[in-house]
Structure formats: C-alpha cells, structure tokens
PAMAR-522455 format. One record per residue (C-alpha): residue in one letter; x, z, y. Coordinates in steps of 0.1 Angstrom, whole numbers, plus 5000, padded with zeros to 4 digits. Each point is the difference from the previous one (the first is absolute). Layout:
<rs>
AXZY;...
</rs>
This chain:
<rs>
X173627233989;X501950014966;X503549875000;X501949954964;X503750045003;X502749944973;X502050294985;X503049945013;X501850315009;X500150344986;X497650195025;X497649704991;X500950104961;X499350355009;X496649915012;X499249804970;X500850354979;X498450245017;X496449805007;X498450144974;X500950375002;X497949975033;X496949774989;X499750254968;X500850325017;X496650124992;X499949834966;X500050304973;X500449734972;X503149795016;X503050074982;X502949975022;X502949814987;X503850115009;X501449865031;X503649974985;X498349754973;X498149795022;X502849935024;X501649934963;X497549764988;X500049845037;X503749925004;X501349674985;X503550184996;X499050254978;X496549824987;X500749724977;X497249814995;X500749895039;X502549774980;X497049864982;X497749945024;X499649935039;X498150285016;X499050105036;X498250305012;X497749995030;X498950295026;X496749965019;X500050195034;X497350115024;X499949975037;X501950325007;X502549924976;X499150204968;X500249894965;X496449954987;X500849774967;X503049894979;X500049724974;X503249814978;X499649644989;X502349864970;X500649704983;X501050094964;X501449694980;X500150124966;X496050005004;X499749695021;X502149844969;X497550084977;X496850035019;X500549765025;X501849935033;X497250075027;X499350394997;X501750245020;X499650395001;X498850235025;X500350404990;X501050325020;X496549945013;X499250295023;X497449975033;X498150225023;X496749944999;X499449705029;X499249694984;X502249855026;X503250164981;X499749854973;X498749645011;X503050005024;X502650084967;X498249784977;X500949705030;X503950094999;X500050014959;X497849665004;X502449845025;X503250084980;X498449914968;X499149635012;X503649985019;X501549994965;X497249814985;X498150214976;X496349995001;X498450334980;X500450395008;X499750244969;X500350365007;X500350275008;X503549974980;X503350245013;X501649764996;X498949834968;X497750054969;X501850264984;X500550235027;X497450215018;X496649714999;X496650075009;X497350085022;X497950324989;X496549934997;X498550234987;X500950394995;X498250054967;X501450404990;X500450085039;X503850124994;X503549895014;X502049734990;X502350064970;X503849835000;X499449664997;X496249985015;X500149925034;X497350135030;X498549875031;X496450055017;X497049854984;X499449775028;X502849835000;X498449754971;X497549915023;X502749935030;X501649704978;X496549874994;X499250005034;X503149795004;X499149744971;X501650154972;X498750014968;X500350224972;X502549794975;X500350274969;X499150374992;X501350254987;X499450404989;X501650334989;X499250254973;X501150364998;X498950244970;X500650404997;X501550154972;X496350134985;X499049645004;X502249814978;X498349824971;X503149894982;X501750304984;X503250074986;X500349944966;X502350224978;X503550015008;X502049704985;X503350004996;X500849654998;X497449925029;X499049684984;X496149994994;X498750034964;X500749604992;X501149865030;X503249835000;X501050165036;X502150285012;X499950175033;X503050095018;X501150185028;X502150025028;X503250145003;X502350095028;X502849824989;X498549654999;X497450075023;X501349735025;X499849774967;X496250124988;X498849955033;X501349674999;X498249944969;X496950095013;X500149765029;X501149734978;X496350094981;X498250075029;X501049645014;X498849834963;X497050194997;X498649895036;X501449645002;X496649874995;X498350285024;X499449805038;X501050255019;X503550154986;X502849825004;X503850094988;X501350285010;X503949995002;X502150234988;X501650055032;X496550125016;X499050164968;X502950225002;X499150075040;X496750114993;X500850244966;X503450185022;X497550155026;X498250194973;X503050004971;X500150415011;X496750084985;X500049744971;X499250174965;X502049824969;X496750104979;X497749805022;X502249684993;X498849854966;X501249644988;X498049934964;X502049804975;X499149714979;X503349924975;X501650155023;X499449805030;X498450205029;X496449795004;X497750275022;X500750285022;X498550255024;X501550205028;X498050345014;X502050215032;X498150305009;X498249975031;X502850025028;X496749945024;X499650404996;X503550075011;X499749795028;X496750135013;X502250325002;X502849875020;X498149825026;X502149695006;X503350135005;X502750194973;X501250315018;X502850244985;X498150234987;X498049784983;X502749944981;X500850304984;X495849994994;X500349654980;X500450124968;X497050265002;X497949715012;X500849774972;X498550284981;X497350055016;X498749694998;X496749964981;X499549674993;X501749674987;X498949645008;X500849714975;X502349735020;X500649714984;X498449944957;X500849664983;X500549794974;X501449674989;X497649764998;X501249944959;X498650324991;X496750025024;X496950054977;X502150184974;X498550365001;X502950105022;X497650155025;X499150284976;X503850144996;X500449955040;X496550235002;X501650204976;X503450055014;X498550045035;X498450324987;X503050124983;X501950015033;X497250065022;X498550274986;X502250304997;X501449915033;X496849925026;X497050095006;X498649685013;X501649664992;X498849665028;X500849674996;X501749765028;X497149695005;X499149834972;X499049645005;X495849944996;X501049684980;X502150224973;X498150134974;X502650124978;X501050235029;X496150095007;X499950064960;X503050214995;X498750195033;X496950074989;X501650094963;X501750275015;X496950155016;X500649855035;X497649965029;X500449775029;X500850185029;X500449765028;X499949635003;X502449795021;X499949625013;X502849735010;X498349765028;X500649625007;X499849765033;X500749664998;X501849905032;X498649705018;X501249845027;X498649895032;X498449715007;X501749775025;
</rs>
C-alpha cells in the first residue's frame, strides 16, 4: 500500500532531497545536483518565485515507511494569464519503479488540482516552463546531462502514458565538438559589426552586469511572448536563478547585439557547471573550495542557455552574426559547445543549430492529462 503525504516538515523536506541520490545510486549518467541549492530552490523564504505561484510538494511512502516517489504541483499565474486558467504543473517528478507509486502521486496532484478548480496537468515543470521541464525520451549520444538538460530513466515516458497522459510538445538538444563546427570565424573585426549589417555586438561587463542581465530578460520575455509554453519570467526569479551560478559566469559569454543602439537579440553560454558538480557529488565540502577555481578550469565544455531576439528583427539575417559570435567565444575556449532544448516547433533555433554544425543529441517531452471528474 502507497500512502502520499504532504511535505510539511523538514525531515519530510529532507526526504524529498535526498530521493534521488538513492533511486540513481547506480546511475553513471545522473548528475547530482548540490543539496545546499535544492533546499534553496525549495524554501519559499529564500525562493522567490513561491511569491508568484502556489506550490505543494508531495512524498509517496511504502508500507514500511520509506520514501519510494516525490512529486511538486504549482499553479503559476503569469502562465494561467496568458494561456489559460485550468493548467496546473507537476515537476520534481521522481518514482521507483512500481506503477503503484506513481498512480498513487498522480491521485494527490489530481485531487488538489480539482480542489482549486483547474482542469489540465502539463509537466514535468520545477516549478514552471522556464525552469528545469521535460521528460527524457530518448538518449540519442548516450552521454550525461549538460547544465540545463535534465535526466530521468527511459521508462518513465511510458509510466505517464500508462496513467492517460499524453505527449503535449517535444523538444531536443544539439551538441557539436570543436572539429565539427561548420560556421567559422571570420577574420578579426574590430568594430564587430558584419560587412553591411546595421548591428553591433556587445558584451558584458562587470559593472553593469546586474543591468545587462536585466536586458537580456527584458528580450528573452519579447522574443517568446508568442511561444506556448514560456511565460514571464520576473526579475525577482530571474535574479534567483542567475545568483546560484553568478561565480562561474564568463562576461565574454554574455553578448547583447545592437540595432541603433537599442539591444534587440542576445545569447547567454555558462560553461557546463554539470561537470563540476558530477565531481562534488551533491554536497560542497571545504576542500572543495579551495578546488573551485581549478574546476572552473577544467571544465571542457559550454552549453548555450538562453538565445533570442525581438520579434522586430526576426527573419533579418541576425542568425548568421549569433552563429558567428557563438564561434568567436566558443571556440578558443571549449572543446564541445550543447545547447539547452530547443523547441521541435522553432525552426530558427533548429536552423541556427544545424548552421553551427550541431547534432541532436537527446530529445525531451512535456505530457498532458485533462482532469475529469467523477460521475455522480
């Protein structure tokens, strides 16, 4: 017998962390994130997007007492504002594998769902569409998860369908190695402007990085107004997310491009913190960090977080100076460059991707269940 229990008390908090460092134990390809920042991203003192949306967080426990699944549920009004009021979100999906688990979880997110009347679940999303989405389906390259990719058993997919969900959007993501890059750097320019284009590419700098990050927010929010699944991201919970990796953020990597001198496109690339963590095992100990600064440099690779442009300038040619600049940074620096997922529906993304030399390396899904109710 499964029971699901509400996390409602810091050993049941605990229990929600440390799930899946047991279910992937033997998992070569899990990527264990720090304790410190998931107790971060779970508290609503220190995690402001709790101010934004109303969240719960579920435990489902066996017979003898032990923790065999975890799941959140969150109602995110900025999205049911502009997508409509009946969809809530499920995410920090995690089960062993009984079918029971997750039948019993899915029942509790169900239940609450209804109690506040919404009648669609869209997920997996921690906690919304911008954070950590999507089932893996399919491990095309056979490697770990990069930052921003996120990683669960195959058969998970075919747990939701089993349950009546169905497969609402897809998405994938690229990677390319140095020797594979099609788009090359062109001769240095000093004015880094193409030959006549009318826009300039800027970078990043320390003192106004609080203000450029800003900026690109403010783009990243007008370039996906139109996209179904992104809703606003506010700069409160913009600025949440960015501070847990601010240590290991490169000015270089942060380009806004110019158009008479109004910022119109941008792209942010982090190197991939997912090969630090897989060092430090979940937890930050004190000798790991005096090591930080040798593993910032030993990292390899570099993964392409957030690329967009106003809508205005979309179709302009602007995706061969983001190719371009891509390279600039990326090459001297990495030797492998991946891509966060890339909606199926964008071909602009898929274009530029492929531009650069890309190949998709594994391919993701969000799942839907309309809700019904009982009949009397």
């Amino acid at each position: 017998m499964i029971a699901v229990q509400v996390v409602d008390s810091a050993k049941r908090l605990k229990q929600f962390i440390e799930l899946p460092f047991r279910l992937y134990a033997d998992d070569p390809l899990w990527i264990a994130p720090l304790r410190s920042d998931m107790k971060r991203m779970l508290s609503p003192r220190h995690n402001p997007f709790f101010r934004e949306a109303e969240i719960e967080h579920f435990l489902a426990l066996d017979a003898q007492g032990q923790v065999q699944g975890r799941i959140s549920v969150s109602i995110h009004a900025a999205y049911n504002e502009r997508f409509g009021d009946e969809h809530v979100f499920f995410g920090f999906f995690e089960v062993a594998p009984d079918p029971a688990v997750a039948e019993a979880l899915f029942e509790a997110v169900g239940n609450w769902a209804k109690a506040r009347g919404k009648s669609r679940l869209l997920g997996p999303y921690s906690y919304t569409s911008t954070q950590d989405a999507a089932l893996l389906l399919e491990n095309i390259d056979g490697r770990a998860p990069t930052l921003l990719q996120t990683y669960n058993p195959l058969w998970y997919a075919d747990t939701l369908k089993q349950l009546g969900f169905e497969l609402a959007f897809t998405f994938s993501t690229y990677g390319v190695t140095a020797d594979q890059y099609k788009v090359r750097r062109k001769a240095n320019r000093s004015d880094r402007v193409m030959p006549g284009s009318q826009f300039s590419v800027r970078t990043a700098t320390r003192a106004d990085l609080r203000g450029n990050l800003d900026e690109v927010r403010c783009l990243f929010n007008s370039a996906f107004a139109a996209n179904y699944e992104v809703a606003p991201i506010s700069a409160a919970s913009f600025k949440f997310q960015i501070d847990s990796i601010k240590t290991f953020i490169d000015l270089e990597g942060i380009k806004l491009i110019e158009l008479e001198g109004r910022a119109v496109a941008f792209f942010l690339i982090l190197p991939d913190l997912n090969q630090i963590l897989d060092k430090l095992k979940g937890s930050l100990g004190l000798f790991d960090l005096f090591k930080l600064g040798h593993y910032r440099r030993s990292v390899e690779g570099a993964v392409i977080a957030l690329i967009g442009a106003d809508p205005t300038v979309q179709g302009s040619g602007l995706g061969r100076l983001i190719g371009e600049e891509i390279v600039r940074y990326a090459e001297p620096r990495f030797s492998r460059v991946d891509t966060m997922w890339i909606d199926d529906r964008n071909p602009s993304s898929y274009v530029l991707a492929r531009n650069l030399g890309m190949r998709r390396t594994k391919r993701y899904g969000v799942f839907g269940l309309d809700l019904v109710e009982p009949s009397l």
